[in-house]
TIDRENKOL-74020 format. One record per residue (C-alpha): residue number from 1; residue in three letters; x, y, z. Coordinates in steps of 0.1 Angstrom, whole numbers, plus 5000, padded with zeros to 4 digits. Example, Ala and Ser with C-alpha at 12.3 -4.5 7.8 and 13.67 -1.06 7.14 Angstrom:
<sites>
+-----+------+------+------+------+
: seq : type :    u :    v :    w :
+-----+------+------+------+------+
:   1 :  ALA : 5123 : 4955 : 5078 :
:   2 :  SER : 5137 : 4989 : 5071 :
+-----+------+------+------+------+
</sites>
This chain:
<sites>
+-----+------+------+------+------+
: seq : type :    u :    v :    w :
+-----+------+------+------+------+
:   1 :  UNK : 3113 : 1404 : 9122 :
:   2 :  UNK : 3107 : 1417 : 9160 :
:   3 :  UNK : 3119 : 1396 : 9188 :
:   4 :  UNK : 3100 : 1407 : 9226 :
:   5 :  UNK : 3123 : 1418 : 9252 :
:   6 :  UNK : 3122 : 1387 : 9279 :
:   7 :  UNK : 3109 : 1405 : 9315 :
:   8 :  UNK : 3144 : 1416 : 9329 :
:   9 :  UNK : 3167 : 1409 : 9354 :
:  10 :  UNK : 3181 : 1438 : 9339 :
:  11 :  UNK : 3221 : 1427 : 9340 :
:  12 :  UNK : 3209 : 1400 : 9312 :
:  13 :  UNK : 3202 : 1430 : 9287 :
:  14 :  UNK : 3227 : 1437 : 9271 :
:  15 :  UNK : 3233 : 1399 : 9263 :
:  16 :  UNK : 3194 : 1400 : 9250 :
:  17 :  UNK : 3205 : 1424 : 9224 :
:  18 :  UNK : 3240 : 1407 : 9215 :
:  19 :  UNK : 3220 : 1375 : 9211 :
:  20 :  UNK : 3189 : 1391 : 9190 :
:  21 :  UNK : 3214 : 1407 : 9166 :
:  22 :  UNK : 3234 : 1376 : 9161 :
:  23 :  UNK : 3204 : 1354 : 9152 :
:  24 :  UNK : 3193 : 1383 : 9126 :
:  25 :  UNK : 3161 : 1402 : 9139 :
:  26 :  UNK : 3156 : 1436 : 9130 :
:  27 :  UNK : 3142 : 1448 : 9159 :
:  28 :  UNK : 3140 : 1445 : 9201 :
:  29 :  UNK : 3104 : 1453 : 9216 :
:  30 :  UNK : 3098 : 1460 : 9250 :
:  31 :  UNK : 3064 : 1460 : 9260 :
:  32 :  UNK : 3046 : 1472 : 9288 :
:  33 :  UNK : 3033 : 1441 : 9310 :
:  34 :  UNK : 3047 : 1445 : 9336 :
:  35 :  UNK : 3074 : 1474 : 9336 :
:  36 :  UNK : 3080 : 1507 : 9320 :
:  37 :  UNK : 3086 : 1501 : 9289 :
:  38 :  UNK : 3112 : 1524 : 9287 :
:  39 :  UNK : 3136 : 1515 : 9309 :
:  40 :  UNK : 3152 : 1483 : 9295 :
:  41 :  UNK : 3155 : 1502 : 9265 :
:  42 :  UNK : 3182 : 1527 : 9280 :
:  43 :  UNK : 3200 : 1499 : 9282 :
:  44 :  UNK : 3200 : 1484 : 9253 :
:  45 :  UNK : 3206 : 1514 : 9239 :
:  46 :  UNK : 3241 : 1513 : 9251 :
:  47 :  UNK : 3250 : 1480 : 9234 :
:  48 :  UNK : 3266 : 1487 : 9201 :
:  49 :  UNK : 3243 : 1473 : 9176 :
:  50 :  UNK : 3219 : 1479 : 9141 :
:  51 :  UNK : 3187 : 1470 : 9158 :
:  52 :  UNK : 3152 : 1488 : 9160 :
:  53 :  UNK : 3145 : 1495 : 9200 :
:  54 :  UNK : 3111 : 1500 : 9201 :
:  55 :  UNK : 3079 : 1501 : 9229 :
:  56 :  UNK : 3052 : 1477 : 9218 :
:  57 :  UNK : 3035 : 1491 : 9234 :
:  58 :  UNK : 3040 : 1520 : 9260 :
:  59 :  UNK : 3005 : 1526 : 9274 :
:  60 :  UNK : 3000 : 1566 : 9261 :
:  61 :  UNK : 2971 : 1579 : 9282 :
:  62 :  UNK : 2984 : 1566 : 9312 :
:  63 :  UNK : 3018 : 1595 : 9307 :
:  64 :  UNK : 3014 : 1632 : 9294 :
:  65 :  UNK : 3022 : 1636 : 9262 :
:  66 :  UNK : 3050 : 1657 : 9266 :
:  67 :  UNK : 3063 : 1633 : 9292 :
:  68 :  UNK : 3062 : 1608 : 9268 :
:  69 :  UNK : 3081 : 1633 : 9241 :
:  70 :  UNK : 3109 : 1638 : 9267 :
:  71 :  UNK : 3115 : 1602 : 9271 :
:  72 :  UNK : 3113 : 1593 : 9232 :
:  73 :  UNK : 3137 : 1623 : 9225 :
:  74 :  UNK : 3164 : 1609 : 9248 :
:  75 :  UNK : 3156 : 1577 : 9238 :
:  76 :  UNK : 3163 : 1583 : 9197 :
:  77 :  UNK : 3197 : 1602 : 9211 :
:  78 :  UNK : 3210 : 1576 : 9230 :
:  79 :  UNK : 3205 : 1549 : 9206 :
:  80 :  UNK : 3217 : 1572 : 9179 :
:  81 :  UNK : 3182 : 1573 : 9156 :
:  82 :  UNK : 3173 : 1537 : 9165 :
:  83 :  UNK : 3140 : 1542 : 9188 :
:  84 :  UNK : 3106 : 1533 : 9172 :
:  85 :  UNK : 3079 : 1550 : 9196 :
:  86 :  UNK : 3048 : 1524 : 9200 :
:  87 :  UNK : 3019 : 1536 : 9218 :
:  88 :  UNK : 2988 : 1524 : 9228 :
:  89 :  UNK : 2957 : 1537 : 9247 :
:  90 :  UNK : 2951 : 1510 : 9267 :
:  91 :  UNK : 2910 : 1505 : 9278 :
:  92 :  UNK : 2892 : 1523 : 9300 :
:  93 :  UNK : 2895 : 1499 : 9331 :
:  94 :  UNK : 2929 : 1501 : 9334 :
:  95 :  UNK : 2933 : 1538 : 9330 :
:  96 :  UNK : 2907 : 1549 : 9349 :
:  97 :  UNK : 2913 : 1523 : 9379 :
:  98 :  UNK : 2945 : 1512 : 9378 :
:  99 :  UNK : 2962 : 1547 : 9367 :
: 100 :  UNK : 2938 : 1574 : 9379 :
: 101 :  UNK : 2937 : 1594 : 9347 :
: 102 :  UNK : 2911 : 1605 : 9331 :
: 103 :  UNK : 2896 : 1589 : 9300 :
: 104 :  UNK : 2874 : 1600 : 9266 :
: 105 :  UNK : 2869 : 1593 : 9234 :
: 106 :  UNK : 2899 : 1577 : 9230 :
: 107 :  UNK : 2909 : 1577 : 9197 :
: 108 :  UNK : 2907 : 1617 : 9193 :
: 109 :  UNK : 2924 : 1618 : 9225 :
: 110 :  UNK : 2953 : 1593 : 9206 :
: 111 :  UNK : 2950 : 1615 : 9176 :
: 112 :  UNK : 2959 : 1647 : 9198 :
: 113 :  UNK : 2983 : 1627 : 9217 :
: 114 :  UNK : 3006 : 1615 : 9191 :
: 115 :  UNK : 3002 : 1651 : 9174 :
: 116 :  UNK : 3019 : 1669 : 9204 :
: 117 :  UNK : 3041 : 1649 : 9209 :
: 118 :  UNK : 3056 : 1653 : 9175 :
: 119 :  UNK : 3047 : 1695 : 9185 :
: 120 :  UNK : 3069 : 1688 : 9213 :
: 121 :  UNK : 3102 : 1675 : 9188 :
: 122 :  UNK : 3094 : 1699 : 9166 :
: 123 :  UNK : 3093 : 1728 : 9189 :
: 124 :  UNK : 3131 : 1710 : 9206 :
: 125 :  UNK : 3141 : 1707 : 9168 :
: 126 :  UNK : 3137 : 1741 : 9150 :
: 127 :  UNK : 3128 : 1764 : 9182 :
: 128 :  UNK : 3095 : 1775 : 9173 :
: 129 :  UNK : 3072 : 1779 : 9199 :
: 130 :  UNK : 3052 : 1755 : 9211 :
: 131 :  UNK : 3014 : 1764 : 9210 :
: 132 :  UNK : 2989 : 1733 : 9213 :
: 133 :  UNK : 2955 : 1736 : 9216 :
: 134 :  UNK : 2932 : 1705 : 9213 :
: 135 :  UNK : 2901 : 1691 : 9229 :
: 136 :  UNK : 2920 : 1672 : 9254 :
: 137 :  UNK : 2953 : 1687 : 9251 :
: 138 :  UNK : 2963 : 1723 : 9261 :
: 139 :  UNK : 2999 : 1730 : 9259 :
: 140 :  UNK : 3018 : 1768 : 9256 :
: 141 :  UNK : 3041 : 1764 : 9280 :
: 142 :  UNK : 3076 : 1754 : 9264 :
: 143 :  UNK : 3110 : 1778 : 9279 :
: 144 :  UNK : 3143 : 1774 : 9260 :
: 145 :  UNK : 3159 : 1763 : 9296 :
: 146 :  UNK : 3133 : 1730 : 9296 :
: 147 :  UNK : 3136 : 1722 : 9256 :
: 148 :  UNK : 3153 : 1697 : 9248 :
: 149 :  UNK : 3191 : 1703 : 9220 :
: 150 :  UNK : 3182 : 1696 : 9183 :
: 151 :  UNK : 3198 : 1659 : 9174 :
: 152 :  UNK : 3212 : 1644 : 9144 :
: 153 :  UNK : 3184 : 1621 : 9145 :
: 154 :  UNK : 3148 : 1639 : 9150 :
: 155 :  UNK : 3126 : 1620 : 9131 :
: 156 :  UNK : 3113 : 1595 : 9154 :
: 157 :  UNK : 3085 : 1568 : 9143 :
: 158 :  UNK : 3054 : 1566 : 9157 :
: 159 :  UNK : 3033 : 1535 : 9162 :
: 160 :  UNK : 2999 : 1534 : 9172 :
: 161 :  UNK : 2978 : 1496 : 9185 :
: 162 :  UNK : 2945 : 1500 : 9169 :
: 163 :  UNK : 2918 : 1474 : 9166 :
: 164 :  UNK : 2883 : 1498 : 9157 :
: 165 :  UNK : 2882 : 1516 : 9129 :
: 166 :  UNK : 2883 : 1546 : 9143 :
: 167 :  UNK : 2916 : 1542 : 9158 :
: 168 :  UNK : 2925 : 1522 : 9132 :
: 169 :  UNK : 2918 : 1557 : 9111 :
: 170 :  UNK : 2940 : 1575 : 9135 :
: 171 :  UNK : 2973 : 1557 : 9131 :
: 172 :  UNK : 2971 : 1560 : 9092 :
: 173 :  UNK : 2964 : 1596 : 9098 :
: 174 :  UNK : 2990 : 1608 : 9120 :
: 175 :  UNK : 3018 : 1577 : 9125 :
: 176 :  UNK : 3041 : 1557 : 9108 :
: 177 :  UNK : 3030 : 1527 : 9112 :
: 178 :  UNK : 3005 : 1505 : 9134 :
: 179 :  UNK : 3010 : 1478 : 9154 :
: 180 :  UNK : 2983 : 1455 : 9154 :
: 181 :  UNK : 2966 : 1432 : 9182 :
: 182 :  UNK : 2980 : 1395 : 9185 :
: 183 :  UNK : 2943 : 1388 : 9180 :
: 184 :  UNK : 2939 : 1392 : 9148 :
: 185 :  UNK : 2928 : 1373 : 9114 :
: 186 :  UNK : 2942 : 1378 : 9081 :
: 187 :  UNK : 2903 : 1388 : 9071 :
: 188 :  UNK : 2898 : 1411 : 9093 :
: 189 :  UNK : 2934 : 1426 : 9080 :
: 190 :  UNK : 2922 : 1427 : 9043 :
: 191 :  UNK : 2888 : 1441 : 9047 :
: 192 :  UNK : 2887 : 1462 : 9078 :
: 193 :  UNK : 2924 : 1471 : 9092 :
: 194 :  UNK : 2940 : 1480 : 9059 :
: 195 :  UNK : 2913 : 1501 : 9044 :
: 196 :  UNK : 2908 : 1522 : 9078 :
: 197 :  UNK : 2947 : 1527 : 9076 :
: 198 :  UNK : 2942 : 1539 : 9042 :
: 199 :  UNK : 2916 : 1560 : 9049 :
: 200 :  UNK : 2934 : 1574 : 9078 :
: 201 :  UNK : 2966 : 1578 : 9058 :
: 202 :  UNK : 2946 : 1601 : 9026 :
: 203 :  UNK : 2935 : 1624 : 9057 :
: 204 :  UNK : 2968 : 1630 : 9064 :
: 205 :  UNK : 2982 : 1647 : 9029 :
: 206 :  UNK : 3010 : 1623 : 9024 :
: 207 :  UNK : 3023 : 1608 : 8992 :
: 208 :  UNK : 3020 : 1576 : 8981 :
: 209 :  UNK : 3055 : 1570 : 8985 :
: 210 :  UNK : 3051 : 1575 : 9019 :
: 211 :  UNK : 3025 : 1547 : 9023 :
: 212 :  UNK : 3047 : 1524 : 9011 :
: 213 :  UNK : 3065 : 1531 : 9038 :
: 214 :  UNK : 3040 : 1530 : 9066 :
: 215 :  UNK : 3050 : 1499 : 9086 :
: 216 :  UNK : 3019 : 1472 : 9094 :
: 217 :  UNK : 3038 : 1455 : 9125 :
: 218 :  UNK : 3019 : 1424 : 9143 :
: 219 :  UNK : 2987 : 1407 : 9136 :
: 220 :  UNK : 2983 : 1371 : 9143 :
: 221 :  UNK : 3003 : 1346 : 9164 :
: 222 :  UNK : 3027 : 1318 : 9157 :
: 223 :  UNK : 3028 : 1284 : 9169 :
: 224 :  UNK : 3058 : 1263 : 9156 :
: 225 :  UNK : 3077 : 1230 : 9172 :
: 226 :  UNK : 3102 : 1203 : 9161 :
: 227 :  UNK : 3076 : 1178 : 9156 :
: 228 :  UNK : 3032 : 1175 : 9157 :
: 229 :  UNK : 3032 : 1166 : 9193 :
: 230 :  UNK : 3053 : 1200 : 9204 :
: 231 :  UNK : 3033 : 1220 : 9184 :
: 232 :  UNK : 3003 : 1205 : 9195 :
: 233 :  UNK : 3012 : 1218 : 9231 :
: 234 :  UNK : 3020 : 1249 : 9216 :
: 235 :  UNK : 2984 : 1246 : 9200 :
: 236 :  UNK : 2967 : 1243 : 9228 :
: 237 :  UNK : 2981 : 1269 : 9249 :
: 238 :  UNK : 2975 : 1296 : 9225 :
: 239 :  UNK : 2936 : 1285 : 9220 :
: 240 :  UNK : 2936 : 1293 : 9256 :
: 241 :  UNK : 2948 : 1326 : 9250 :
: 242 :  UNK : 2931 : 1337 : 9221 :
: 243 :  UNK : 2896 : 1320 : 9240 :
: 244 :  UNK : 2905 : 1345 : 9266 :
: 245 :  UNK : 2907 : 1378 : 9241 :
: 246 :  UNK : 2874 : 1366 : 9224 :
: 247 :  UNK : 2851 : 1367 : 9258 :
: 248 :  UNK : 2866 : 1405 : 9253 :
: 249 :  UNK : 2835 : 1424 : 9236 :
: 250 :  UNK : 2863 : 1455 : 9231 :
: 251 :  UNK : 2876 : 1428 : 9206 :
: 252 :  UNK : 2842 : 1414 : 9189 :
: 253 :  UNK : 2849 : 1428 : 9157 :
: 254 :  UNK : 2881 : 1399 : 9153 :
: 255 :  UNK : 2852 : 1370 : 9159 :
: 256 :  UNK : 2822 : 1387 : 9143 :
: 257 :  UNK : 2846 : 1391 : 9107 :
: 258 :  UNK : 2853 : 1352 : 9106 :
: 259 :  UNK : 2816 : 1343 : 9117 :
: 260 :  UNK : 2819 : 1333 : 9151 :
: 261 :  UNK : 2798 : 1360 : 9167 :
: 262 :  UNK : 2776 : 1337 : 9184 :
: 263 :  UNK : 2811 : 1317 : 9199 :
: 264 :  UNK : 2822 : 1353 : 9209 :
: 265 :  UNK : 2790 : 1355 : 9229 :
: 266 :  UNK : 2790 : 1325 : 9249 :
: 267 :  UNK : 2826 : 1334 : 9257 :
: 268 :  UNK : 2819 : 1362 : 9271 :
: 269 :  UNK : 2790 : 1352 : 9291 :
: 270 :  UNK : 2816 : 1324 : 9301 :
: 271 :  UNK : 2842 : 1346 : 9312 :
: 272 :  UNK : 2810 : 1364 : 9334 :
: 273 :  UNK : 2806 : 1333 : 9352 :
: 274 :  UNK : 2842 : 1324 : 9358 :
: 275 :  UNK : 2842 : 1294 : 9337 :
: 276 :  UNK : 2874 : 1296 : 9323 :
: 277 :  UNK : 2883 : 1261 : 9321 :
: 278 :  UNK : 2854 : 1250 : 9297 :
: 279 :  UNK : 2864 : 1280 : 9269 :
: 280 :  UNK : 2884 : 1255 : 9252 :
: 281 :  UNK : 2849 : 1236 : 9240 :
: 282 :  UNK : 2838 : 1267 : 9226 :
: 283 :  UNK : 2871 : 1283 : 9208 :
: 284 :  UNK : 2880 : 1253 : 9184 :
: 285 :  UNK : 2913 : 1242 : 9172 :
: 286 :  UNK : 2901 : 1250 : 9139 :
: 287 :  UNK : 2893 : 1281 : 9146 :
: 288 :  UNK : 2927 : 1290 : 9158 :
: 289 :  UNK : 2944 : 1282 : 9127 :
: 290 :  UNK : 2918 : 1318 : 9115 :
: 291 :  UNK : 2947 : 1335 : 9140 :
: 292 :  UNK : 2976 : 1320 : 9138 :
: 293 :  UNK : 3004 : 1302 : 9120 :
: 294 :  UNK : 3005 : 1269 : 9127 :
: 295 :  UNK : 3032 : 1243 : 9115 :
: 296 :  UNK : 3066 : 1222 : 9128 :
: 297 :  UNK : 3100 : 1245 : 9122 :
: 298 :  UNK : 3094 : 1226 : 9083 :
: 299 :  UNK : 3065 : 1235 : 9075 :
: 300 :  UNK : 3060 : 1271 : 9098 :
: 301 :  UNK : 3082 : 1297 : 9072 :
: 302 :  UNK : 3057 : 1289 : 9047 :
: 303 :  UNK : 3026 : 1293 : 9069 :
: 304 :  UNK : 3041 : 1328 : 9078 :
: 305 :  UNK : 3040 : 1339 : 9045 :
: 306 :  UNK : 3012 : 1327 : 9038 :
: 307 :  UNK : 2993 : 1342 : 9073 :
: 308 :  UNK : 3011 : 1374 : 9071 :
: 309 :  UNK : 3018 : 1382 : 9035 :
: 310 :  UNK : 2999 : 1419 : 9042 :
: 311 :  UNK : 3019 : 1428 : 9070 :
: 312 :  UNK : 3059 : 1442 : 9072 :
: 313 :  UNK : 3068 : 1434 : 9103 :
: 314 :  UNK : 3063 : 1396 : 9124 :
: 315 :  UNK : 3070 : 1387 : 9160 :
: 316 :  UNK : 3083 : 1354 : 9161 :
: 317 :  UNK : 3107 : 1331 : 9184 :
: 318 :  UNK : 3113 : 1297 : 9196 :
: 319 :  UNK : 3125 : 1286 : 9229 :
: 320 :  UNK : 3165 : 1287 : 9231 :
: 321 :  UNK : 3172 : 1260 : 9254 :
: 322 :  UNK : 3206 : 1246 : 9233 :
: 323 :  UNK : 3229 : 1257 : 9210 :
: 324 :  UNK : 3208 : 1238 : 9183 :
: 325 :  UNK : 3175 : 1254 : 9191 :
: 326 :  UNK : 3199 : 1293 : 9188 :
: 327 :  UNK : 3213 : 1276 : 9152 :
: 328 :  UNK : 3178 : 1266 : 9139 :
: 329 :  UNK : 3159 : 1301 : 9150 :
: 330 :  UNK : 3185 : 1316 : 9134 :
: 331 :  UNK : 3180 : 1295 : 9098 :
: 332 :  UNK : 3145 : 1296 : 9106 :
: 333 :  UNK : 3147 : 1341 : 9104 :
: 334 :  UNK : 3173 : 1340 : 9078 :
: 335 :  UNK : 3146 : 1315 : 9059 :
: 336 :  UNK : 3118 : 1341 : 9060 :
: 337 :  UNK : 3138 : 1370 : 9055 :
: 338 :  UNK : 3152 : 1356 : 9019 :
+-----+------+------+------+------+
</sites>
C-alpha cells in the first residue's frame, strides 16, 4: 500500500512519515507535480522508520542520467537501502518546451537511461570503469575523485511509468518494476500491460523467480466515502479527471481496449475546442467504474481486490480530518493488507 507525499510545507515531513507508518502503509511517494521529487525525500529519510521512499515519478529525460544516479545513490545511503527509484519520461511537450531538452524515441532513450544509470552504481560499487555507449547516451568519463563510496545497500529499484507497449516492454526489460498510469482498466492490465512486461522481462535473461518479484505498482483509481452521497462527490470529481486523460490521444489505447474509441474521439475534439465543462456527457459514470474502485469504506476493500487483484502495489487514502477518519484509514489498510 503507497500513500502520496501531500505538496510540502516542508517542516510537516517528518510528521507525514510518522503518521503514514503508524496507520500501516508500506511506502511514501513523492511525485513530481510540482517540485523535485527528490527533495522531500531527504527528509524523510531522516525520520527513523521501515517505509519505502520512493519517486512516482521523477521525470527522467528532463535530468542526465548520471545526475539522476548521484541523487538515487545518496538517496538509498541516507535512508539506509529504503529508496525505490521511479522514473518516467514525461511527453514530448513538456520536455521539449517546458525543460529545453532534447527528445527521441523515447522508450530506447528510457531503455539507455535506466541502463546507465545502473552503469553508474555499478561503476561507484565495484570500481570498474565506466564505459557507456548508446544511441543517446555517451558516457566514459567517470575519475575515482567524482565516484561515489561503495554502500551497504547498492541495489536500488528501478521503476519505470509505461502506458505503450513499447515502453511497457522496456520496464520488464531493464527494471524492477512498473508503475502504471492512474488511467488505467483492469483489461487493458490483463491483455496489453502484463504481456508487454513479460515480454520485456524474457529479454532481459532473468529467472522466473525474479518475475515474481517484479513489482506492478498503480493502475486504476479509488473512490471511497462514509456513505452513497460522499462517494457520489467523490464520483464525480474523478469522471472529471479521467474525462480529461481520455481527450489525451497519447492515452487512446486505455479507451480503445474497453470500446469507447469513438467517446475518446469526441473528447479530444472537445478538449480542442475548450469545452471542458460538457466532458461529463460524454465520459459516463458507468464508464468510470472500467477505471476505478468505487464503493462506501464497507463495501471499497472488496472492490480493491476485486479492481486490482493483478497488481502488487495500490495507492489509496482517505481524507484525515478527525481522529476517527486516521482510526478507520487505518482498519481500512490493515483490512486489505490481511
Amino acid at each position: 500500500m503507497e500513500r502520496v507525499l501531500a505538496e510540502p510545507d516542508w517542516t510537516c515531513i517528518p510528521e507525514q512519515v510518522r503518521e503514514t507508518e503508524h496507520l500501516g502503509y508500506d511506502a511514501l511517494v513523492a511525485a513530481e507535480i510540482p517540485i523535485d521529487p527528490y527533495l522531500p525525500l531527504v527528509i524523510a529519510s531522516q525520520v527513523p522508520a521501515r517505509l519505502t521512499l520512493a519517486t512516482g515519478i521523477a521525470v527522467a529525460l528532463a535530468r542526465s542520467p548520471v545526475s539522476t544516479a548521484y541523487t538515487a545513490w545518496e538517496l538509498q545511503r541516507m535512508s539506509q537501502g529504503r529508496f525505490m527509484l521511479g522514473l518516467g519520461s514525461q511527453v514530448k511537450g513538456h520536455i521539449v518546451r517546458r525543460f529545453s531538452m532534447p527528445w527521441s524515441s523515447p522508450a530506447q532513450r528510457m531503455r539507455e537511461y535506466i541502463k546507465l544509470v545502473k552503469a553508474c552504481w555499478h561503476t561507484w560499487q565495484t570500481g570498474a570503469p565506466l564505459d557507456f555507449q548508446g544511441e543517446c547516451y555517451r558516457v566514459n568519463l567517470m575519475p575515482p575523485a567524482m565516484c561515489l563510496p561503495p554502500q551497504s545497500h547498492p541495489d536500488i529499484p528501478v521503476q519505470l511509468a509505461a502506458v505503450g507497449e513499447h515502453m511497457l516492454g522496456v520496464a520488464g526489460e531493464v527494471c524492477e518494476g512498473v508503475r502504471l498510469h492512474s488511467f488505467c482498466s483492469r483489461k487493458y492490465i490483463e491483455q496489453i500491460a502484463l504481456p508487454s512486461l513479460r515480454a520485456g522481462f524474457a529479454r532481459s535473461g532473468r529467472s522466473e523467480e525474479e518475475w515474481e518479484r517484479f513489482e506492478v505498482a498503480g493502475g486504476g483509481m479509488v473512490v471511497t466515502g462514509a456513505d452513497a452521497d460522499e462517494v457520489q462527490r467523490g464520483v464525480l470529481e474523478v469522471r472529471k479527471r479521467l474525462a480529461f486523460y481520455a481527450s489525451t490521444p497519447a492515452y487512446r489505447i486505455q479507451m480503445e481496449i474497453e470500446g469507447f474509441g469513438e467517446q475518446a474521439e469526441k473528447l479530444t475534439w472537445m478538449s480542442k475546442e475548450g469545452r471542458w465543462n460538457e466532458m461529463l456527457e460524454v465520459f459516463t459514470e458507468e464508464m468510470a467504474h472500467r477505471y476505478a474502485a468505487i464503493g462506501t469504506y464497507d463495501a471499497i476493500v472488496e472492490r480493491i481486490r476485486e479492481r486490482f487483484d493483478l497488481v502488487s502495489a495500490v495507492q489509496f487514502s482517505i481524507p484525515i480530518r478527525t481522529a476517527a477518519d486516521s482510526g478507520m484509514l487505518r482498519e481500512l489498510i490493515q483490512d486489505l493488507k490481511a
